[in-house]
N, C-alpha and C positions, 0 to 999 in steps of 0.2 A: 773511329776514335775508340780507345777501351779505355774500361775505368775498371780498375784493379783497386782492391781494401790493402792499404797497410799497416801491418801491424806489427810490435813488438812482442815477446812473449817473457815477459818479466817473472818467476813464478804464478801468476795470471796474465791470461793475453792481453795487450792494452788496443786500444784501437787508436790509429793512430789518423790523420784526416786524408780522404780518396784525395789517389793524386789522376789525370789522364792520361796515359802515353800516347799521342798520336804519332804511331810509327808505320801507319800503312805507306809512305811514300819510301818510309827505309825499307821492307819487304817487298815492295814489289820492283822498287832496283836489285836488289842484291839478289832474291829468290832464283831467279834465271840466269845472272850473272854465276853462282855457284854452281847453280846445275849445268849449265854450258861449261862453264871455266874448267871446272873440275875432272871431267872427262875428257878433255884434250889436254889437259896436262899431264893425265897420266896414261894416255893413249889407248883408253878403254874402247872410246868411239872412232874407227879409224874410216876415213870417208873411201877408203878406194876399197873397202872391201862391204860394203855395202853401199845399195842404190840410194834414190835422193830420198824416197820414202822413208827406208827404213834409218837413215840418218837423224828426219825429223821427228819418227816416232819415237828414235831414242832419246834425241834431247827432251822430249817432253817424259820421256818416262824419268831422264834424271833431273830435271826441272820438279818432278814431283817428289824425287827423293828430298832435295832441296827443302820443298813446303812441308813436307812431313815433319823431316827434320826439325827443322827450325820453328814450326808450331808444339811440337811435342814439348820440346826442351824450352820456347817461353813459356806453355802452359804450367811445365813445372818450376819454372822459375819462379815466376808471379806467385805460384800457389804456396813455394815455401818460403817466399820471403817472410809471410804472418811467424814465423816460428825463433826467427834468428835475425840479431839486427849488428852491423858495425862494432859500436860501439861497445856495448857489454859481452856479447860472446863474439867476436871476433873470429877463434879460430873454429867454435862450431861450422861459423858463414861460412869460412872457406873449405872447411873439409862437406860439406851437405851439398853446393857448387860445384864442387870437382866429381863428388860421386856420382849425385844426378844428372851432372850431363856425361859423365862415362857410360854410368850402364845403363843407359837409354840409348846415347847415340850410337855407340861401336856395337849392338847388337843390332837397333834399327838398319844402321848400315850397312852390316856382311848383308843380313837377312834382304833389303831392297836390293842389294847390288848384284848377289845371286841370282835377284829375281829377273833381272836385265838377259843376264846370262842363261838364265833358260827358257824366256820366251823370246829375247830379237837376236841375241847369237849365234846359236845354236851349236857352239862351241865348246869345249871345257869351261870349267870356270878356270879364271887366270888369278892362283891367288896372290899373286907380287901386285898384282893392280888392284884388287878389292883391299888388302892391307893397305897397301899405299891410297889410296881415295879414303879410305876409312880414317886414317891418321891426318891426311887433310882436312874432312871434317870438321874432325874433333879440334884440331886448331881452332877451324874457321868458329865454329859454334862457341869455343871459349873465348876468342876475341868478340865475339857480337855477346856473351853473356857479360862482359868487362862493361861494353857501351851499355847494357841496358842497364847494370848496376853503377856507372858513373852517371847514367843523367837519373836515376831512383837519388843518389847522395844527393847530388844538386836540390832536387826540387825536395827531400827532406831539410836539407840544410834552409835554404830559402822559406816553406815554411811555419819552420821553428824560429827564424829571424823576424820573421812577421809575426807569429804569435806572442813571440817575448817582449815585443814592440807595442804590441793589443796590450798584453799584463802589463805591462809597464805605465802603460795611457791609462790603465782603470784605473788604475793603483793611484796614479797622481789625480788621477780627479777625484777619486772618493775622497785622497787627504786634502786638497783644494776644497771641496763640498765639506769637510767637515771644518776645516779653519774659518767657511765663511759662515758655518751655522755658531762657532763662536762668539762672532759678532754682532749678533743679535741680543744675548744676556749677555752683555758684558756692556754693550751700550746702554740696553733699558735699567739694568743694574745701577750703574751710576748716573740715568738722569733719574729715577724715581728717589735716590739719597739725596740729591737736589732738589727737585720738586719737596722729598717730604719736610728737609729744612725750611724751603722758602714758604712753605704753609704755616710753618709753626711761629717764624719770625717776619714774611712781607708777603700775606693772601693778596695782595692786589698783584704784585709781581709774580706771584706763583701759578697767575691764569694766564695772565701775558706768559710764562715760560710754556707752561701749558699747550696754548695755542700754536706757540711755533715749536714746538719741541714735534708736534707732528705734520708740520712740514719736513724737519728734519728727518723725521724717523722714514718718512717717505719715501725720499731719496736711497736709505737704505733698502727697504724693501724693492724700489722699482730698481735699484742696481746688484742687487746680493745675487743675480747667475750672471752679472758678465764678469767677465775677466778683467777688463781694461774701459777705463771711460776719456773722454778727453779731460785734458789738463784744466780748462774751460771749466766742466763743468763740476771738477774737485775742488775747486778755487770757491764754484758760486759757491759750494754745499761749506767748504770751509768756513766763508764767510758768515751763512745762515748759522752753523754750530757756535760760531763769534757772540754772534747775537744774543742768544741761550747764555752763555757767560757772561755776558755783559750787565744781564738780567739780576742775575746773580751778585756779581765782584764790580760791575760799574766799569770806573775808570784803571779797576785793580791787573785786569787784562787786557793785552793790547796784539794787535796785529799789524805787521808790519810785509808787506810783499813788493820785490822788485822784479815782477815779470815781463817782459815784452809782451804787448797785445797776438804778437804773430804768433809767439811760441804757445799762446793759449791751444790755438786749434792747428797747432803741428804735433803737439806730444801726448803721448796715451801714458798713463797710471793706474792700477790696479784702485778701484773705487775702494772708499773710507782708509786712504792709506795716510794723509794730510792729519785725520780728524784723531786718527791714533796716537801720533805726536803730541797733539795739542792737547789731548787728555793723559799722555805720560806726563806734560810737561807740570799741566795744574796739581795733579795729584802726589808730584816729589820735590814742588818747590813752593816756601814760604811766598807768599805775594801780598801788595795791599797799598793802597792807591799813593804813598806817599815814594813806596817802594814796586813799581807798576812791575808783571811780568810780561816782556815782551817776547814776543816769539818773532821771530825772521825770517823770510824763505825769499828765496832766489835762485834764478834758475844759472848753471853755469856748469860749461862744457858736459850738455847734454843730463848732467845731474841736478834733481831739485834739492836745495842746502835749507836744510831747519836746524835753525838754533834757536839758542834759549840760557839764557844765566842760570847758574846753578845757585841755589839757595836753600840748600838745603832740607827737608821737611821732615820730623822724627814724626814716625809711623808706629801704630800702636799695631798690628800686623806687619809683618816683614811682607815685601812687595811679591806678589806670583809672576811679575812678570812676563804676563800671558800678551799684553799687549804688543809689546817687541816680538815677541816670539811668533805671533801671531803672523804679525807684518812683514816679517823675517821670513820664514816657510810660506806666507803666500808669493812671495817676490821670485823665489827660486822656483816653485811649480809654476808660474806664469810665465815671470820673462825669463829663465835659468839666470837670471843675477843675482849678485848678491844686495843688502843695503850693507853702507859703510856708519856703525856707532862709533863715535869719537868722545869716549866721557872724559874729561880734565877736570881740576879743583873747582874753576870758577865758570866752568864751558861745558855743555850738552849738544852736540853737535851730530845731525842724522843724515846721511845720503844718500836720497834715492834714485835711481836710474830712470831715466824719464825714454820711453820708446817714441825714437822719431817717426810721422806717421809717412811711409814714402811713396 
């Protein structure tokens, strides 16, 4: 097996990744096959005019023009692919191919063929036949330089398909890894506005929020590197985040869910994808316990459904929006879906793609 460097030569040479040809079962078919072939086609080696010996010493001596040949002319193939590629110099590649195996091969050639003719001949040299074998060659060797440089494309093309495929996978998971280190301050962010209210106006409820605000915060950390949790257990955590609110607004927020038990541990969700709703929902609608805000979710044709009444809420900062956005770009690097926002006058309406687990 060889391992050949390839490279580009861009005004700097680029290095490009070792591919290996393993082409020793193509040479040791063809090598003898052209050294035989080639001499009884053009009727260099004629059997009745020499005995059985000097028949086999000649095939073997054209047997070695053959390897000569065809080592000479891949070593300089290989060796100038680093300089010239396809794509940007195109017609250098072809014009550096044609030269190098001309004036290698059709000199190696008279020169070996001659050589024939003056140690097993003993003959003139015949030169209708050394041209003609020589012009053979040079065929033959431009057709095996064609193979070597269609499976060189191949295994470049392939590759650069998988490299782009690697860039492509970093690339979404660094912005995947950075979307989910968003969520981190943006949750602690608004429970700690929470908490520092509830210290100023109910210390007693401000230790109970306290307390379980790190359970919740739990759940984030033990989930911030998966990708997907079950549906199950974005429900529990949903519920636990309820809690924390309730602490707060009492009877002022309300949760309402119509999921089937089975579809809990059949469907996967992108972890704290539920809890981001329910904190777009408090933080742009009026609520309060006469006028409760209720939030809905339901699971249906494979989509979870959150709604929510719109009630308007005037913000003393205009919204960043980072939360949707958030949710939004993590959905597509995970499951490549989109979610569907449905905003109306009196309706806030979000859906998410729930992956069946199968």
């Amino acid at each position: 097996m060889e391992k050949e460097r390839i490279s580009i030569q861009k005004g700097a040479t680029k290095t490009k990744p070792e591919f290996r040809v393993n082409d020793i079962g193509f040479r040791l078919i063809l090598t003898p096959f052209f050294g035989i072939a080639i001499p009884l086609i053009t009727g260099m080696i004629n059997g009745q005019n020499f005995s059985n010996w000097q028949v086999k010493l000649s095939f073997l001596y054209t047997i070695m023009i053959a390897f000569v040949i065809w080592q000479g002319n891949r070593y300089l193939h290989f060796s100038l692919r680093s300089y010239f590629d396809w794509i940007n110099k195109p017609v250098q590649k072809i014009a550096v191919l044609i030269l190098s195996v001309t004036f290698y091969t059709v000199p190696a050639s008279i020169l070996l063929l001659v050589g024939w003719y003056k140690i097993f001949s003993g003959e003139q040299v015949n030169w209708n036949i050394v041209t003609e074998s020589t012009l053979i060659i040079l065929v033959a060797v431009i057709f095996i330089t064609h193979v070597y440089e269609t499976v060189f494309l191949v295994k470049e093309s392939e590759s650069e398909m998988i490299r782009n495929e690697q860039l492509e996978r970093a690339k979404a998971e660094a912005e995947l890894q950075a979307l989910k280190n968003q969520i981190d301050p943006h949750f602690i962010f608004n429970s700690l506005n929470t908490l520092s209210h509830l210290i100023e106006e109910k210390p007693v409820k401000a230790k109970q929020f306290n307390d379980n605000l790190a359970d919740v915060y739990r759940y984030i950390l033990q989930n911030k590197a998966r990708d997907l949790v079950l549906l199950r257990e974005e429900m529990e955590f949903l519920e636990n985040y309820f809690s924390l609110l309730k602490i707060r607004f009492n009877k002022a927020v309300q949760l309402k869910t119509t999921i089937g038990e089975e579809a809990m541990d059949q469907y996967l969700v992108p972890p704290i994808s539920l809890q981001i709703l329910a904190e777009n929902a408090i933080k742009h609608n009026e609520f309060s316990e006469a006028t409760p805000l209720l939030l809905k979710i339901q699971m249906k044709n494979e989509e979870l459904i959150v709604h929510n009444q719109v009630r308007k809420k005037i913000l003393r900062k205009a919204s960043s929006k980072i939360g949707l956005q958030n949710l939004r770009e993590r959905y597509k690097l995970i499951t490549g879906k989109d979610i569907i926002i449905k905003e109306e006058e009196n309706d806030f309406t979000v859906s998410l793609p729930a992956l069946k687990i199968s």
